[in-house]
C-alpha angles and dihedrals in degrees: 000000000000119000117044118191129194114191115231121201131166109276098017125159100261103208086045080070106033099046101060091032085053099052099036097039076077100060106116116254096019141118119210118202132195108219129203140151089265137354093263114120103276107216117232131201088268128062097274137079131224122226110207120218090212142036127218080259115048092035113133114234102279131230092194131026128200134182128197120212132210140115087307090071100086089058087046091058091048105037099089094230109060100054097042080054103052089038095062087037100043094052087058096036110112083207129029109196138176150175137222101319086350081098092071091061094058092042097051084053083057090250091126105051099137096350116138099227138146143216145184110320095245093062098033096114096050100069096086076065089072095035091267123135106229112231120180112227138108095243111017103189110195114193100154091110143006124306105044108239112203113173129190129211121229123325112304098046091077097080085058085040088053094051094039076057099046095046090048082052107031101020135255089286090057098045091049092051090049088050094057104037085058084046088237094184105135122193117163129203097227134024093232097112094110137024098252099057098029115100107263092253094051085043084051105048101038087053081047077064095051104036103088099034093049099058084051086056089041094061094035078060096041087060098049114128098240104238 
């Protein structure tokens, strides 16, 4: 493992992003690299901005490939330059990773035709739609073939993406070291971070939040040309 490269796109769900690039860009002998379409700050769905370290362009060959999720992955289907990307990466990667929607995104460059692979649970159902099969889990790991293909659920799971990654890399020792020099001890205050252990009227409200926006993506998938 050498090159490490996490995929930026306008709106993206910034700790989809963070959290794994936080825990593997300390993997020993590697170089992680933010990627964008340019080297302009790339906003992300929290007051900040992200500024890449490569292009599409100038990206060297990766080892590993990641990409985030969040509201910013219908125009990353649709915009003519992320998908070609991950497509030519993703076919020399020796792993093709996501997290949350960030699995569209592979699967719309034709790297989940016949994966097992998860996403975030909203959209969960909506994977056969780009040739995945879905898989629930928080990590689904697929090695059944080249390339290795590791998903992550929603958000948060890719801190505990990121180790599962770093132990299939590096080894369990390494992982563990990285998970507690980034003091990774969670401990929520509530058990409302999935369906089927949040209270029905959390459940309720929170799936109000996805409904429509979820039919929209539904159809944006639905028109994909299938690689």
């Amino acid at each position: 493992m050498r090159n490490l490269g996490f995929v930026v796109f306008p709106n993206v769900t910034q700790l989809d992003l963070t959290g794994p690039l936080q825990v593997l860009s300390r993997l020993p002998d590697c170089e992680a690299h933010v990627v964008g379409a340019s080297l302009d700050p790339v906003p992300t769905d929290c007051p900040f901005s992200i500024v890449p370290t490569q292009t599409f362009d100038s990206c060297p060959p990766l080892d590993l490939l990641c990409v985030p999720g969040g509201f910013g992955t219908d125009a990353a289907l649709a915009d003519g330059r992320t998908v070609p990307f991950v497509s030519d990466q993703g076919r020399q990667a020796r792993y093709v990773t996501s997290v949350c929607t960030g699995a569209f995104v592979l699967g719309a460059a034709g790297l989940l035709e016949g994966r097992k692979a998860t996403t975030h649970w909203a959209y969960h159902d909506l994977l056969d739609r780009v040739g995945a099969v879905a898989t629930e889990g928080r990590v689904v790991v697929d090695d059944a073939s080249a390339p290795v293909v590791i998903t992550g659920g929603g958000v948060t799971a890719g801190i505990d993406f990121g180790l599962l990654v770093a132990a299939e890399v590096a080894g369990p020792e390494v992982a563990q070291a990285i998970q507690l020099s980034i003091e990774y001890d969670p401990a929520p205050p509530f058990n409302a971070g999935h369906p089927r252990s949040a209270p029905p009227s959390v459940r309720d409200r929170v799936a109000r939040r996805y409904d429509a926006r979820k039919a929209e993506f539904a159809a944006q998938l639905e028109a994909l040309p299938r690689p």
